[in-house]
C-alpha distance (Angstrom), angle and dihedral (degrees) to the residues before:
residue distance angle dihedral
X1 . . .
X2 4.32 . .
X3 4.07 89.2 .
X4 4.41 115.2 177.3
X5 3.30 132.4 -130.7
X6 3.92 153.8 125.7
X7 3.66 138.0 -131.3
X8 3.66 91.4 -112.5
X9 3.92 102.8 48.4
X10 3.86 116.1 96.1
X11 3.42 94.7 -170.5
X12 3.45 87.9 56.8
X13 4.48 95.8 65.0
X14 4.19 102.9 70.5
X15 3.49 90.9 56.2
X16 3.88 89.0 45.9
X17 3.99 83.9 49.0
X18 3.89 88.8 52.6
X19 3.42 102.9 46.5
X20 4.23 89.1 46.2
X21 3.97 77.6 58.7
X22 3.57 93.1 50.6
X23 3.69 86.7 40.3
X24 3.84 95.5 59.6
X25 3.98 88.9 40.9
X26 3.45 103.0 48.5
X27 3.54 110.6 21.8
X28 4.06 86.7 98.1
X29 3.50 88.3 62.6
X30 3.61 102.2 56.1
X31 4.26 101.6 -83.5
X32 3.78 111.7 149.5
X33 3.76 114.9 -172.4
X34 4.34 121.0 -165.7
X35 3.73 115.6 -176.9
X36 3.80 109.1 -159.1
X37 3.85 119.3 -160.6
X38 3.68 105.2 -140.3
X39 3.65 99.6 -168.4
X40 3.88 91.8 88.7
X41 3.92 93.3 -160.7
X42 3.59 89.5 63.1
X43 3.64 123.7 121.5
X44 4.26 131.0 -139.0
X45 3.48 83.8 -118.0
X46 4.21 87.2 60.1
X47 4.01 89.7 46.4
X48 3.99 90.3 52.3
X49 3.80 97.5 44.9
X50 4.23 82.3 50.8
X51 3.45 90.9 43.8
X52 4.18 90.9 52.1
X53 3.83 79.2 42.7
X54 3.66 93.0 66.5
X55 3.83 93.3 63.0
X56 3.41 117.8 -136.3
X57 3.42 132.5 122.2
X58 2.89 111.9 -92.4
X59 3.60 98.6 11.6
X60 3.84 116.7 -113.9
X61 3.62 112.8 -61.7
X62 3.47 93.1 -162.6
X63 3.71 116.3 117.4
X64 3.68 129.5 -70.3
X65 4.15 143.1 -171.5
X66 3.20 151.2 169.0
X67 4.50 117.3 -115.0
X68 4.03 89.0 -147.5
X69 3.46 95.2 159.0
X70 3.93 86.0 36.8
X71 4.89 81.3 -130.5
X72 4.09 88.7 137.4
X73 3.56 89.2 45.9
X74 3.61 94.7 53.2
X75 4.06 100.3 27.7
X76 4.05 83.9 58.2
X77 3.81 88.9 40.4
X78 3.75 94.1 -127.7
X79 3.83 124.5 173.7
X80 3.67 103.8 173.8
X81 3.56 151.1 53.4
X82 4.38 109.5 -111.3
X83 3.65 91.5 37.1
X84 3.75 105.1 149.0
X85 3.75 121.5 -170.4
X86 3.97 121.8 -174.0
X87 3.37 113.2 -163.1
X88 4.01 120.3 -174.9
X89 3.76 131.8 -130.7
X90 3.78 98.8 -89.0
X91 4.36 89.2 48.9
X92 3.63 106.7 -97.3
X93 4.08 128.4 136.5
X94 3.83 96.5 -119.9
X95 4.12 86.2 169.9
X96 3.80 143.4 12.6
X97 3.74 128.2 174.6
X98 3.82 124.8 162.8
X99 3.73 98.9 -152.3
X100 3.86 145.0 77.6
X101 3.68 92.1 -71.0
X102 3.86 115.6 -169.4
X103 4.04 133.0 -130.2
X104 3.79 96.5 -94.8
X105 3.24 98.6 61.3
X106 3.52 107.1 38.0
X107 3.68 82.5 51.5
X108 3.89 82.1 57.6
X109 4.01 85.6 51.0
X110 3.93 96.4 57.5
X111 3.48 98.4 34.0
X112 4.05 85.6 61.3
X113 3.90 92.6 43.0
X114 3.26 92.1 58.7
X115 3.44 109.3 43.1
């Protein structure tokens, strides 16, 4: 899962707490999850106040970066903030939303991709 966000968008932390759930759950099975900060000026320091933000505990050890050069933005051709992409083990989009998208059916999502 490639999910978007940045340290200063709200909307952006109960999909973060979902896919930390879906993190812990499915992880075992193969689930990778990359956050990518698409506010390129951001800092670390702005990813790991977000990422206390999200509140569990710990906070999501998934992985997280940085877009500085804003290439995964535009390689993925993504124009907003809560974009989501799954992608399954042999590379292929198997879902893309651009909104708030809740546990259920990102569960829905990975349980597809990695079927």
């Amino acid at each position: 899962v490639v999910y978007f966000m940045a340290g200063w968008c709200l909307s952006c932390v109960p999909e973060a707490r979902a896919l930390a759930r879906l993190y812990a759950e499915y992880h075992d099975r193969g689930l990778e999850v990359l956050a990518v900060d698409a506010q390129f000026d951001e800092s670390p320091a702005d990813v790991d106040r977000f990422r206390r933000q999200v509140g569990t505990n710990p906070p999501p050890d998934y992985r997280w970066a940085i877009d500085r050069k804003l290439q995964v933005v535009t390689t993925l051709g993504v124009r907003s903030l809560d974009t989501t992409i799954v992608i399954d083990p042999q590379g292929r989009i198997v879902y893309r939303d651009e909104v708030p998208t809740p546990y259920e059916i990102l569960r829905q999502a990975v349980e597809a991709a990695l079927q």
